[in-house]
C-alpha positions in Angstrom: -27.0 -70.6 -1.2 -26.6 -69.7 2.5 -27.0 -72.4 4.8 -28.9 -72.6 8.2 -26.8 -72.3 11.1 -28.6 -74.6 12.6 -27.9 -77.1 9.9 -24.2 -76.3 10.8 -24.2 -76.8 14.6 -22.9 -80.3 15.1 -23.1 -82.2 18.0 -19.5 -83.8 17.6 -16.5 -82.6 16.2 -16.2 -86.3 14.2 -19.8 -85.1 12.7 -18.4 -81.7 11.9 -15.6 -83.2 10.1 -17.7 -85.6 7.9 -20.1 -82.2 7.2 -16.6 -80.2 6.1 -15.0 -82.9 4.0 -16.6 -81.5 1.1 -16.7 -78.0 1.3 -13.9 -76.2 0.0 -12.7 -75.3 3.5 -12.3 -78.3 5.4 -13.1 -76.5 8.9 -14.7 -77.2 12.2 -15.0 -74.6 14.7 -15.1 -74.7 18.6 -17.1 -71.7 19.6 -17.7 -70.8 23.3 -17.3 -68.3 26.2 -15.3 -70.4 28.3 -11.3 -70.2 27.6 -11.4 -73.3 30.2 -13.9 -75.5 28.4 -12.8 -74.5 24.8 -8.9 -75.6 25.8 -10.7 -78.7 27.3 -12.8 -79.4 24.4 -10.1 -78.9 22.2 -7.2 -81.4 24.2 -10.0 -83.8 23.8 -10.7 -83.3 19.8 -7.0 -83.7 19.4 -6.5 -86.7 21.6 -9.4 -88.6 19.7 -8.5 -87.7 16.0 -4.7 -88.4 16.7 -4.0 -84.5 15.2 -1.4 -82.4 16.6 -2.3 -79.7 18.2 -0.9 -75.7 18.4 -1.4 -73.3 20.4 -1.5 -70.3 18.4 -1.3 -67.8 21.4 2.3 -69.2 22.1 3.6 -70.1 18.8 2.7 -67.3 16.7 4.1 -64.8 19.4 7.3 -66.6 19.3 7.7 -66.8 15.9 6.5 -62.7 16.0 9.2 -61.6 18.8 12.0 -60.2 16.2 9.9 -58.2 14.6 9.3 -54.4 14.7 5.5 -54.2 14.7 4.9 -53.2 10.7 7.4 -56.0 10.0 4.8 -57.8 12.2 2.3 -57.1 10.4 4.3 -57.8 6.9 5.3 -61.4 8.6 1.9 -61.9 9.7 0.9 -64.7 7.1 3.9 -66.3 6.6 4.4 -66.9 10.4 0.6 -68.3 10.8 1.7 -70.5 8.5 4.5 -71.6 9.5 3.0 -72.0 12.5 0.2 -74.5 11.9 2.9 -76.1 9.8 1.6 -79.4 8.0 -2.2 -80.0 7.8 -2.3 -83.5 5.6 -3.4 -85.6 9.1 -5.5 -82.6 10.1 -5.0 -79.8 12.9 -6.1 -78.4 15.9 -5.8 -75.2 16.7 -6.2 -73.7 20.1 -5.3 -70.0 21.6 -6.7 -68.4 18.4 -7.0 -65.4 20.5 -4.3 -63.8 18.7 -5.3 -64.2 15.8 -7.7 -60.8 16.7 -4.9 -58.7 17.5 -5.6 -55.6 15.6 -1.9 -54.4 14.5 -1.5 -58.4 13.0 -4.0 -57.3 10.3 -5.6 -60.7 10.2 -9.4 -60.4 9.7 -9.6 -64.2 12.1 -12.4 -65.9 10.5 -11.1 -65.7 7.3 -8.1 -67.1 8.1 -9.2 -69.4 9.4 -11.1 -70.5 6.2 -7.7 -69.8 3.8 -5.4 -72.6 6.1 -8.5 -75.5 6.0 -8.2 -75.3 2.2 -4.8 -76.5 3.0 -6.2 -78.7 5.2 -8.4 -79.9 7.9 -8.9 -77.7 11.0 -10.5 -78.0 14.1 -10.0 -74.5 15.9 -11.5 -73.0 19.0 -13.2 -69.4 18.9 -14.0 -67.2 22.1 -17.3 -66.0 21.4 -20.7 -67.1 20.3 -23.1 -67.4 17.6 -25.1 -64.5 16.9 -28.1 -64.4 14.4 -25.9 -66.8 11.6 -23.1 -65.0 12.5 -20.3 -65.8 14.5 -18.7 -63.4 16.9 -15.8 -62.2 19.2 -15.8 -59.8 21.8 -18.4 -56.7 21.8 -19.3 -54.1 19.5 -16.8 -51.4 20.4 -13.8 -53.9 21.7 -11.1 -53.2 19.0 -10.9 -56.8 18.8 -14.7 -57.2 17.7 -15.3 -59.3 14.9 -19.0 -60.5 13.0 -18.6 -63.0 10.2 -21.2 -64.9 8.2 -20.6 -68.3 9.7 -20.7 -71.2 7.4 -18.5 -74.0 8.6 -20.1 -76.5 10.9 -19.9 -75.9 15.0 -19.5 -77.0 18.2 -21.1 -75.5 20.8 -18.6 -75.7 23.8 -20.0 -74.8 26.9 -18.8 -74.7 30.8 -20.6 -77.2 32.9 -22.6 -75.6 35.7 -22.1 -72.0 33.2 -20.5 -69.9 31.1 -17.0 -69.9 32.8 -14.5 -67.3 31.8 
């Protein structure tokens, strides 16, 4: 049974959590259109759960770097995983932009969903909700993505606007 999306927006990432523990993936996201107050939003989430925090955009390159790109893509999974290491005491993930890399062959969202079955996530996501769906970048952008969204939210925005 779908659920209403505004039954998932949360106002705290605490109340998130407490909506996710029983769902089979154990996910809150971050979604906004400011990199600024997103990276903000998620120092804070980490500092106040006592969960480590990655930043995907620089530790999933890394662990990338030897690879031709179709051994990239082959490594893909393995080195998001790696990555984001242990999730028992929960994770927060930040710089998930690379996780919408086209030639990584990662369709983001669910991904995101597959690593909080391991365990509990709290990752941020440039873009916005759209219509019970959640989405990055424009219709066209080759990094463009529209999933069914049904893990609670946090709507992270810039004070004073949208920010960059």
């Amino acid at each position: 049974m779908a659920v209403s999306v505004e039954r998932l927006r949360v106002a705290s990432v605490n109340e998130g959590i407490a909506l996710a523990a029983n769902s089979d993936a154990r996910l809150v996201l971050l979604i906004g259109g400011s990199v600024h107050a997103l990276r903000r939003a998620a120092d804070q989430a980490a500092a106040d759960l006592g969960w480590r925090e990655v930043d995907l955009n620089a530790d999933l390159a890394l662990r990338l770097l030897p690879f031709t790109a179709q051994e990239r893509r082959d490594e893909a999974w393995d080195a998001l995983e790696v990555a984001v290491g242990s999730q028992d005491a929960g994770v927060v993930l930040t710089g998930t932009n690379i996780l919408f890399e086209p030639t990584l062959g990662y369709r983001p969202y669910e991904a995101l969903r597959r690593l909080a079955r391991r365990g509990p996530i709290v990752a941020s996501w440039f873009g916005s909700v759209e219509g019970g769906q959640v989405v990055h970048a424009h219709l066209g952008h080759p990094e463009h993505v529209r999933a069914r969204l049904d893990v609670p939210f946090v709507s992270v925005e810039e004070p004073g606007g949208v920010g960059w």
